[in-house]
C-alpha positions as CSV (number, residue, x, y, z in Angstrom):
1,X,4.5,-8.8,-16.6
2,X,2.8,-10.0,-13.5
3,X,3.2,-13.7,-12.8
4,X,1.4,-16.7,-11.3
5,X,3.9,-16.6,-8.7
6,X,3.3,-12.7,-7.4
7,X,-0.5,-13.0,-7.9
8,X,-0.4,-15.7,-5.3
9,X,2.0,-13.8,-3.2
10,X,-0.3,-10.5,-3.3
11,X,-3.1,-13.1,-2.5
12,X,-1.4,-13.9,0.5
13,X,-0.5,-10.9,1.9
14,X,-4.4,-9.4,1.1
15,X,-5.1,-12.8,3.2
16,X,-3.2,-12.5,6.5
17,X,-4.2,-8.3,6.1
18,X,-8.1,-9.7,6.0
19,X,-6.9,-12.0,8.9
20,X,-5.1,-9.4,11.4
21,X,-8.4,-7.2,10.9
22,X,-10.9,-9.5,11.2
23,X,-9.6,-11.6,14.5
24,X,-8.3,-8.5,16.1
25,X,-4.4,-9.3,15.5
26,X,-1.2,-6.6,16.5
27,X,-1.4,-4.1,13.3
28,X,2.3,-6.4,12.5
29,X,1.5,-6.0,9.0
30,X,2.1,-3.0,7.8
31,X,5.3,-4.3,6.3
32,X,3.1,-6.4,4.3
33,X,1.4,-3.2,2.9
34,X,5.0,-2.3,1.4
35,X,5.5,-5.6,0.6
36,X,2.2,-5.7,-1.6
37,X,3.6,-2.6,-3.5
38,X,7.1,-4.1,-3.8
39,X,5.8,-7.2,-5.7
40,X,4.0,-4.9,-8.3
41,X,7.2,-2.8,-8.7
42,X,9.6,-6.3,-9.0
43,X,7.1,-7.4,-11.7
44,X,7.8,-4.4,-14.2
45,X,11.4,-4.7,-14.1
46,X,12.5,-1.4,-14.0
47,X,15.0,-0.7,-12.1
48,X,14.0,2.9,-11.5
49,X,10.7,2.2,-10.4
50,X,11.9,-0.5,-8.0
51,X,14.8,1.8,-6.6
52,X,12.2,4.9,-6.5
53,X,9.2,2.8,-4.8
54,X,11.7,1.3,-2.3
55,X,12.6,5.0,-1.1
56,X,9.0,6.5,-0.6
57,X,7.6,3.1,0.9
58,X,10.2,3.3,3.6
59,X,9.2,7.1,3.6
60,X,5.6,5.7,4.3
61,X,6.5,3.0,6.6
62,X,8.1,6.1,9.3
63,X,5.1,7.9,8.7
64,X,2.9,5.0,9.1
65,X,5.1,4.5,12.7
66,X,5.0,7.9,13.6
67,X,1.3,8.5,12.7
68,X,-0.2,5.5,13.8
69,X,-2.9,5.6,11.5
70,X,-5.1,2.7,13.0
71,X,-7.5,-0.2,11.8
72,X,-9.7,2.0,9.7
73,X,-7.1,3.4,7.8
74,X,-5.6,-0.5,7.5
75,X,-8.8,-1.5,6.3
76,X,-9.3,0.9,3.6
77,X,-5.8,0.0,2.3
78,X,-6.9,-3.6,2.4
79,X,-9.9,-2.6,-0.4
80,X,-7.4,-0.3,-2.3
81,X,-5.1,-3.6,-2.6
82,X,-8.0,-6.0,-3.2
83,X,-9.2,-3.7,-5.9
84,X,-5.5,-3.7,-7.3
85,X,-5.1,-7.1,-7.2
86,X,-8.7,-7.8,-9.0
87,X,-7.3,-5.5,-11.8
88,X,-4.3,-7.1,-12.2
89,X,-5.8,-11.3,-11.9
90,X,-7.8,-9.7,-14.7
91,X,-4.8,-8.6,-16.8
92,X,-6.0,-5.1,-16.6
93,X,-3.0,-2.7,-16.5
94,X,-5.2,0.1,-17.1
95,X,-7.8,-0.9,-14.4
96,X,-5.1,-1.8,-12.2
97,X,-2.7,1.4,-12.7
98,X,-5.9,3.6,-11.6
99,X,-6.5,1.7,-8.7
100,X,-2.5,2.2,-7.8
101,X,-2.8,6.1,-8.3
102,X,-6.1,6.1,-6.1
103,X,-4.1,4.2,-3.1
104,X,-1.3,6.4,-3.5
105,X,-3.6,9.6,-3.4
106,X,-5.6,8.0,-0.5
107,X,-3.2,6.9,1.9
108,X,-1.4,10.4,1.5
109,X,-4.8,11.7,2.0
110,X,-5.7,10.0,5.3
111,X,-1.7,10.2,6.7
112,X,-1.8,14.1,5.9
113,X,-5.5,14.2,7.7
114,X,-4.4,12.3,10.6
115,X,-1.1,14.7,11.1
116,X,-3.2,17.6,11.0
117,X,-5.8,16.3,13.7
118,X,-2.8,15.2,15.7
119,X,-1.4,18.9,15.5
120,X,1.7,17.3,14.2
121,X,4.4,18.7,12.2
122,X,3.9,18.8,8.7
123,X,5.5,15.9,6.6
124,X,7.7,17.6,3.6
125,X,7.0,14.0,1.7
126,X,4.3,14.5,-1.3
127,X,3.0,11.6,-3.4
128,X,4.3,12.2,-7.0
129,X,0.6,11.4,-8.5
């Protein structure tokens, strides 16, 4: 179960995001992307999930360095999270589980999109959803 304690902390993190963006700040927080996911993953405790989210975000955050993806795509995980977050200050698991898979197919989306323009090599990681 979600607490008090991680909605304010994903409230936060959706914060300084909307901050960096809006006032032209380094792209520092992409960390805080992972962290966003991390606190979702904590609050289920299950050990799996935490020990499997943990791999393929630090799978993400290389990519993310490697890719550079930019402020677009850091903007449009920005609504994916605030749309997450909504769903789960609303005590919506259902709502909120949805709006998880669509980030996950989204970023993988854009970061396969941008490797391909780039004429990069392909990235062997998949998101399991």
């Amino acid at each position: 179960l979600i607490t008090r304690d991680d909605l304010h902390q994903l409230k936060q993190i959706l914060e300084e995001t909307r901050n960096a963006l809006a006032n032209d700040l380094p792209l520092n927080f992409r960390k805080k992307e992972i962290a966003f996911h991390l606190i979702i993953a904590n609050a289920t405790r299950n050990p799996l999930l935490i020990f499997l989210l943990d791999f393929v975000e630090n799978l993400l955050m290389d990519a993310k360095v490697i890719l550079d993806p930019g402020r677009d795509f850091s903007r449009k995980v920005l609504k994916a999270h605030e749309r997450i977050y909504k769903a789960l200050a609303a005590g919506d698991g259902a709502k909120a589980k949805k709006a998880v898979i669509q980030d996950l197919r989204e970023v993988q989306e854009a970061l396969l999109r941008i490797q391909k323009d780039n004429k990069m090599p392909e990235l062997k990681v998949r998101m399991p959803c």
